[in-house]
N, C-alpha and C positions, 0 to 999 in steps of 0.2 A: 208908846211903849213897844220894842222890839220882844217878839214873841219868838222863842227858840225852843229848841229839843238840843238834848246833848245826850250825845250815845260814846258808852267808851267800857270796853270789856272789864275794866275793875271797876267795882262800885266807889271805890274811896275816891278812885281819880275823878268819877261823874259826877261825886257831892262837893271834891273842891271845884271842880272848874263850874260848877251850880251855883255855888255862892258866892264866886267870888263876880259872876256876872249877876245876879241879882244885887249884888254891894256896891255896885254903879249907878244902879236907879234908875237903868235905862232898858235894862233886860228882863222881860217875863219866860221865866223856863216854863215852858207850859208840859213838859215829858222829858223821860230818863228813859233810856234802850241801852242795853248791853249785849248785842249781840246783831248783825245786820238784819234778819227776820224781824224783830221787835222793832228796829230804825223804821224800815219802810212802812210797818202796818200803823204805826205811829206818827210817823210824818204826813201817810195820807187821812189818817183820824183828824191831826189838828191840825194841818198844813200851815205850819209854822215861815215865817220870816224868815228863819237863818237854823241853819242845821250844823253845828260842832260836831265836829264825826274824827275818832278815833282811825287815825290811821293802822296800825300795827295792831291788828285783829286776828286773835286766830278762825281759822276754816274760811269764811268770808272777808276780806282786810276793807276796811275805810274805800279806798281809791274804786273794786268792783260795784261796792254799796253805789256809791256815787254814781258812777254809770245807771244804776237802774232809776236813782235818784229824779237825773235830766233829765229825764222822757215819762216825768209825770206833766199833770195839765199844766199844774202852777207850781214848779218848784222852785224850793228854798233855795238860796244863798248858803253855801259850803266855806263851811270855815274847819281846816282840817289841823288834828289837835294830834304832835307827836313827839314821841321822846329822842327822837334820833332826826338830825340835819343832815347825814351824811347824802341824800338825792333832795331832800326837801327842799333848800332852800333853793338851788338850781332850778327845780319843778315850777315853784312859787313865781320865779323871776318871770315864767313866761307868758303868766294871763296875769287878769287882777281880780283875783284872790286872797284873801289872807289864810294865814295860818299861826297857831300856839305851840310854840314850842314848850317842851313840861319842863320844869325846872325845879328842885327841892326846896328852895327859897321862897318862903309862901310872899316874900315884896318882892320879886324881881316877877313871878308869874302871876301877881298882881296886876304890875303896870303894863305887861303884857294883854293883859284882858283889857286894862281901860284902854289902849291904844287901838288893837282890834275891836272893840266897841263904839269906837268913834269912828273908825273904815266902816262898818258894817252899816254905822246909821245912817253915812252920806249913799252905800251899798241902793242902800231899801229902798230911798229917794228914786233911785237912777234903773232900779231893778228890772223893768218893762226892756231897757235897753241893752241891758246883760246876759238877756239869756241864751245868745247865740254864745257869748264869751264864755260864758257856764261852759257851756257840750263844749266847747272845742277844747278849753282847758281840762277836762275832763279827761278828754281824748288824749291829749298828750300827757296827763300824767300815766295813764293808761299804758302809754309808750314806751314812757321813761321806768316804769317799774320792772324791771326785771322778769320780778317773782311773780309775777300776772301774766304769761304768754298769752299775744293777740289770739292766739286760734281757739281760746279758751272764753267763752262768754256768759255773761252773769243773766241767770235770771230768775225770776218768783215761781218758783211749784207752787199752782195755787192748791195739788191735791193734797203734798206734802207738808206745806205749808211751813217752806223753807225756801231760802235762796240757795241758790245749787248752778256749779260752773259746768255745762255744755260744749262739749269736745263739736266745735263748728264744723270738721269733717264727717259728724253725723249727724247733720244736719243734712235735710234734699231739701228741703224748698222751706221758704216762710211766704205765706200768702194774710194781707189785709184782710181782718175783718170789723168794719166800723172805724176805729182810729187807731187800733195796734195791728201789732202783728203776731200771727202763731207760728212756731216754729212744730216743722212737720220732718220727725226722723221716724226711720224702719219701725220703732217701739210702739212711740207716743206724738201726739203733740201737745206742745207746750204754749199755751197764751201767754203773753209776754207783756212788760211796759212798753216795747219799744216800740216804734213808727216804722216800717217800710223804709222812709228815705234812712232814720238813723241805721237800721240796720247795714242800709248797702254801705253806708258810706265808714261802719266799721267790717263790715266782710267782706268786700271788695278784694281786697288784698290777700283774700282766703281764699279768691277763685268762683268766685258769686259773681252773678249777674242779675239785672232787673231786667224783663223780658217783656213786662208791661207794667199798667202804673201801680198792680196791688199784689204780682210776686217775684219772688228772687228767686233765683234758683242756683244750687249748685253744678255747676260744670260736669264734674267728674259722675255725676250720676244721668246724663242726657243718654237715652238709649237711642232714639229715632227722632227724627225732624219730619213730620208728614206735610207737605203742603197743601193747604186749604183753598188756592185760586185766586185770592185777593191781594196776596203780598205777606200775609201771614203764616204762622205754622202752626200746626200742634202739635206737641213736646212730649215725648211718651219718655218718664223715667224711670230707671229702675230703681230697686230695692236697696241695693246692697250687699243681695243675697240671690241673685238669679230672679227674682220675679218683678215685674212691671205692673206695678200697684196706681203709678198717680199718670193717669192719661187724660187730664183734664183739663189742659194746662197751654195755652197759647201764647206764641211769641207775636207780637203787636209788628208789620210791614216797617213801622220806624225803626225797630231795633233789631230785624231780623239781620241788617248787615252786619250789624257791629257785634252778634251771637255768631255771625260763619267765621267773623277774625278770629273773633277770642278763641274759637274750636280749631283752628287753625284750618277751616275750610275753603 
């Protein structure tokens, strides 16, 4: 039996697309989320097989959720459930993925469900081998959505206890601690799902660097480069705001070259 969550901001859409996957005989909905806070604390309660997730969300939309989704220990399988094809199916085409489109016609978003229910079952089988295919398609719908700018990144306030998008240019560093990462601005920081490598490999393109194996850092906040005699440095950076707060921070001899390119040093 395929054990699922389906998360979808109207309750009526999350009790049909609920029964009409228990009405196969192959789907256990084991939780209902209406909103992406509820999704994640949900998904990792019952760490579900296959996650339906509501694209077209407001504050939070489907595609961010998802992002925080991959870079659980054991995530789900994402099957993304929307009422609009105009980027979806394009999206769709370029990993293997499914997706539900809604439809008014309680037989036409029927057969829709039993077709994606029989992808997902052969999905679960092969699952161990997908999860690189997961993040990367992730990443790219990431891409492809417009209304989600890259510089914009999803993550869990665990004080808040909400998902909430992070402007990456205030962001100074995220350093490893155990298997995530904290993202560390002028305010706060933020313990996150993400990993170190996932991080570089969506902030990269924001001007971040890996300086060794457990932090990033942002560029445009390097105040000093001290040299320590071995081939390494210590990276004194600033605030933000005139003060140099984080001096504790070394660039590893392997990647000191490739921090003097990127500075244009």
């Amino acid at each position: 039996m395929i054990r699922a969550v389906v998360v979808d901001d109207q309750p009526t859409w999350a009790t049909i697309i609920k029964d009409l996957l228990e009405a196969t005989g192959k789907v256990e909905v084991v939780g209902q989320a209406f909103n992406g806070t509820d999704c994640l604390e949900l998904v990792e309660k019952t760490t579900p097989d296959v996650l339906f997730l509501d694209i077209q969300m407001p504050d939070i939309g489907g595609i961010e959720v998802a992002e925080v989704v991959v870079t659980l220990d054991h995530p789900p399988l994402i099957v993304f459930i929307t009422g609009h094809d105009e980027y979806a199916v394009k999206a769709f085409e370029l990993a293997a993925i499914d997706y539900v489109l809604k439809s008014d016609k309680l037989e036409v978003l029927q057969d829709r469900i039993a077709t994606t229910v029989a992808r997902v079952e052969q999905a679960v089988k092969q699952k161990a081998a997908g999860v690189d295919v997961l993040h990367e398609m992730v990443a790219q719908l990431a891409r492809l959505q417009s209304s989600v700018p890259l510089y914009m990144l999803p993550i869990k306030d665990y004080e808040e206890d909400t998902v909430r998008l992070i402007d990456s240019s205030l962001i100074i560093y995220a350093a490893r601690e155990g298997e995530r990462a904290v993202l560390h601005t002028a305010e706060k920081a933020f313990p996150t799902y993400y990993t170190i490598k996932r991080l570089e490999q969506r902030l990269t393109s924001q001007g971040f660097m890996r300086i060794n194996r457990g932090l990033l850092v942002n560029l445009q906040y390097i105040e000093h480069l001290i040299p320590v005699g071995d081939g390494s440095y210590d990276v004194i950076l600033k605030d933000g705001s005139g003060g140099m707060l984080f001096d504790d921070l070394t660039v590893s001899r392997s990647r000191a070259k490739q921090l003097f390119t990127s500075l244009g040093i």
